[in-house]
NUDO-151117 format. One record per residue (C-alpha): residue number from 1; chain; y, z, x; residue in one letter. Coordinates in steps of 0.25 Angstrom, whole numbers, always signed. Layout:
N
- resi;chain;v;w;u;resn
- NUM;A;Y;Z;X;A
...
END
This chain:
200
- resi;chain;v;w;u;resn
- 1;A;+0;+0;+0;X
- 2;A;+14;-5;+5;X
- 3;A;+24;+8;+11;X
- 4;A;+35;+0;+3;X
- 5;A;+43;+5;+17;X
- 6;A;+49;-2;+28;X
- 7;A;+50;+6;+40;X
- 8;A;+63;+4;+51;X
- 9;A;+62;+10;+63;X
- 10;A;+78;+13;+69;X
- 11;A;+82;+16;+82;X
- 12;A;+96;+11;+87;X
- 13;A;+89;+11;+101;X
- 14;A;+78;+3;+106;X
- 15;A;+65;+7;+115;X
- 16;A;+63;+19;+105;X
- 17;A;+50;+14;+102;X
- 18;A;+52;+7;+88;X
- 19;A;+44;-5;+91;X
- 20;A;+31;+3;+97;X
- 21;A;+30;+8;+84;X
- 22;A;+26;-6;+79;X
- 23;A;+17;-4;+91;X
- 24;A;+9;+5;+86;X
- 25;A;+8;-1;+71;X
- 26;A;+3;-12;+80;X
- 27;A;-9;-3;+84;X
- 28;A;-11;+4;+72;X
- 29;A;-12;-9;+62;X
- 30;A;-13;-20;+73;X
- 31;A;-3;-30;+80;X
- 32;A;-8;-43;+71;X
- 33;A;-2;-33;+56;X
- 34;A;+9;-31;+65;X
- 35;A;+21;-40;+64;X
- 36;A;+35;-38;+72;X
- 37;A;+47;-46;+70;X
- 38;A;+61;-44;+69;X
- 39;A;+63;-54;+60;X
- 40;A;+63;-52;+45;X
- 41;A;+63;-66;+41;X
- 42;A;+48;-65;+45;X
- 43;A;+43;-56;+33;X
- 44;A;+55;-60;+24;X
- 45;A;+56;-75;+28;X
- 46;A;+50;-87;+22;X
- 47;A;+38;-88;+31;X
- 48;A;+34;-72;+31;X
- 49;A;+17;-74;+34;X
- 50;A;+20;-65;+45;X
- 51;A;+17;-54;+33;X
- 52;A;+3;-62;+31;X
- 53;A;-1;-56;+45;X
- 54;A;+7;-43;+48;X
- 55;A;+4;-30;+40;X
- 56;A;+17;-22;+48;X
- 57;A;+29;-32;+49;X
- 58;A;+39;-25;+61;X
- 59;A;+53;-30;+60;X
- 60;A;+54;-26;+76;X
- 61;A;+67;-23;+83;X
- 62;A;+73;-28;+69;X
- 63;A;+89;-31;+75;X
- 64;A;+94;-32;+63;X
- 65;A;+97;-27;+49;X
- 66;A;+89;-30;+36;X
- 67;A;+99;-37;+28;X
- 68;A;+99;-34;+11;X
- 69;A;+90;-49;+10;X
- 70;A;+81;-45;+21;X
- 71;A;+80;-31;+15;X
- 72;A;+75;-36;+3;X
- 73;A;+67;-46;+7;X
- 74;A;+58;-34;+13;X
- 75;A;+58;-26;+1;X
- 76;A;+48;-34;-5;X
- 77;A;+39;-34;+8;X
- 78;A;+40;-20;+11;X
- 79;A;+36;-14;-4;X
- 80;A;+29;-27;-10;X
- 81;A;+14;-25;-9;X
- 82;A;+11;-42;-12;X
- 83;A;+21;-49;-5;X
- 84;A;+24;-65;-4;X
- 85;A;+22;-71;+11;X
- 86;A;+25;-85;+15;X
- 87;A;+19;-92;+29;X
- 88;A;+26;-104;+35;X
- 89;A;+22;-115;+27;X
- 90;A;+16;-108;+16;X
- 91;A;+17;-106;+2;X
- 92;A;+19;-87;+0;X
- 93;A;+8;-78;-2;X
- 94;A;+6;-66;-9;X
- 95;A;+2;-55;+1;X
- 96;A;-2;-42;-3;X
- 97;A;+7;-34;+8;X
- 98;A;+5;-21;+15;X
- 99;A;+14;-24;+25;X
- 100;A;+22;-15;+32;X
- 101;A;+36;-17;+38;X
- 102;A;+45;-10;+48;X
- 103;A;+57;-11;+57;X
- 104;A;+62;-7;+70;X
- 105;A;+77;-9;+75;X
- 106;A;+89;-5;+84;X
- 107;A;+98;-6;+71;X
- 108;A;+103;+8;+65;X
- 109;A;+103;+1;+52;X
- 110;A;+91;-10;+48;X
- 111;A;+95;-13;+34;X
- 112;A;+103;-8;+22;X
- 113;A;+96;+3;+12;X
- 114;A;+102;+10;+2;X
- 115;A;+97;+24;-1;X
- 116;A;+86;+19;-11;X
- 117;A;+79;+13;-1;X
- 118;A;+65;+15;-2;X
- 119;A;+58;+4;+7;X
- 120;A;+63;+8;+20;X
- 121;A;+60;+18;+30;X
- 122;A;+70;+20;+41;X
- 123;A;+66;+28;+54;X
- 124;A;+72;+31;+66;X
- 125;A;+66;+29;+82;X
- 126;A;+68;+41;+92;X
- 127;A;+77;+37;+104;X
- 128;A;+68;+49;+111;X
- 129;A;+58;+37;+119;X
- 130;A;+69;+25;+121;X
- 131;A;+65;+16;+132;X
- 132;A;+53;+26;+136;X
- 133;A;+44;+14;+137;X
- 134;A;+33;+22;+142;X
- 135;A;+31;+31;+132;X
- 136;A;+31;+18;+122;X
- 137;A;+19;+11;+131;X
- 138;A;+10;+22;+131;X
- 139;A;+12;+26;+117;X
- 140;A;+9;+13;+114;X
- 141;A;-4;+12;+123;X
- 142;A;-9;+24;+115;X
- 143;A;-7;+17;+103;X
- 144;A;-17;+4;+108;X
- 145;A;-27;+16;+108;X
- 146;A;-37;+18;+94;X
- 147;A;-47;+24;+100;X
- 148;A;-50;+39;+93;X
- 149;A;-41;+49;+96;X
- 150;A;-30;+40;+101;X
- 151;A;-15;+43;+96;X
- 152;A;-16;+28;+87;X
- 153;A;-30;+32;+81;X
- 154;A;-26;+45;+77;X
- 155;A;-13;+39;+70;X
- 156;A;-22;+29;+64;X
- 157;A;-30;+40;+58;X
- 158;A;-19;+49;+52;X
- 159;A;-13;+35;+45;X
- 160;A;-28;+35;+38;X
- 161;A;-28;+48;+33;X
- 162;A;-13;+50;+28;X
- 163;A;-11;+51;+13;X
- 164;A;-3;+41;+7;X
- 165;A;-6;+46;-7;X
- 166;A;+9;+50;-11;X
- 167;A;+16;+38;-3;X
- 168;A;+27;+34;-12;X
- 169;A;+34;+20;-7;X
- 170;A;+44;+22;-16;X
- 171;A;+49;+35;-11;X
- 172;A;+62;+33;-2;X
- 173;A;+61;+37;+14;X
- 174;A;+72;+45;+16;X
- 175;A;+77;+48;+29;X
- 176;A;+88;+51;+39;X
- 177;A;+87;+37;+45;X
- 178;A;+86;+31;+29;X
- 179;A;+98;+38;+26;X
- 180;A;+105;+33;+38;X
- 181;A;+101;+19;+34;X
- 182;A;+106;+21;+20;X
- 183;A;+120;+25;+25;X
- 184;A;+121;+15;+33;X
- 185;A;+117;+4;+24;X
- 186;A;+130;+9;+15;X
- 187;A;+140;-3;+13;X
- 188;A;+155;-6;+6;X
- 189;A;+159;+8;-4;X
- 190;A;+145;+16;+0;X
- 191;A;+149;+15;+15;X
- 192;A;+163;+21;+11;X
- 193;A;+158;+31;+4;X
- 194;A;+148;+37;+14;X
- 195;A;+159;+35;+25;X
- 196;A;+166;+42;+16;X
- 197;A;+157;+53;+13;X
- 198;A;+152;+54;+27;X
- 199;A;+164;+57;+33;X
- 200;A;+167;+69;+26;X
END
């Protein structure tokens, strides 16, 4: 069953170790469900079969900002659980989708919410292991490990038992980091207001 969440990984520095954490989703489901692109255009697009072989769609080092089209155009694939994809040269397909998608970027902010938001999960990377490459390599090498007992192995076994009786995707995440995104998606009187508001 689909999460109906979209996950945004924020850090306005780089080497904190966003993109290993696609690393180990690599491990854990395998590179050939994995997809990364920073390129919305290839899930949205005309010509989106890259959803026919991908099960996690990473929009890596995502420069950018999803704009209110682009935004909606996810809405569908992130909560949908039958959605239409289209190849090159071919008529589309209904697709029966668990996908998952998320997001790593430099940006403070990745795209406009407003406070009902209910499809997107903002969280942001520790600065604490920036540019510690050495700490990333051998976390990663003890990821490649499944054998019992490894660090991977046992996370692959507390996923299986976890009880997600009571999940409810409609339920908003609320957050520091989704309250930041909020206030800075404000525009025109609203921005006024908080300004306002804020200053006092």
């Amino acid at each position: 069953k689909k999460s109906g969440r979209m996950t945004h990984l924020i850090s306005a520095e780089g080497g904190t170790g966003k993109s290993t954490f696609f690393a180990l989703l690599e491990n854990l489901f395998g590179k050939g469900v994995v997809k990364r692109t920073s390129r919305l255009e290839d899930v949205t697009g005309n010509h989106s079969d890259v959803l026919l072989r991908s099960l996690l769609v990473c929009f890596d080092e995502f420069n950018g900002k999803f704009d209110k089209k682009g935004s909606d155009q996810l809405k569908s694939l992130v909560t949908e659980d039958v959605i239409s994809v289209r190849g090159i040269y071919q008529a589309p397909v209904s697709l029966q989708s668990g996908h998952r998608f998320y997001t790593t970027s430099n940006h403070e902010t990745v795209k406009d919410v407003d406070i009902y938001e209910r499809r997107d999960w903002f969280l942001r990377v520790s600065p604490a292991w920036r540019e510690k490459k050495s700490n990333f390599t051998k976390m990663r090498k003890e990821w490649e490990n499944i054998s019992a007992g490894s660090p991977l192995n046992e996370l692959m076994g507390l996923m299986m038992t976890m009880d997600l009786s009571n999940y409810d995707r409609t339920e908003r995440n609320r957050n520091q980091e989704f309250d930041k995104q909020v206030i800075d998606s404000l525009k025109g009187v609203k921005k006024y207001l908080w300004d306002m508001a804020d200053s006092r």
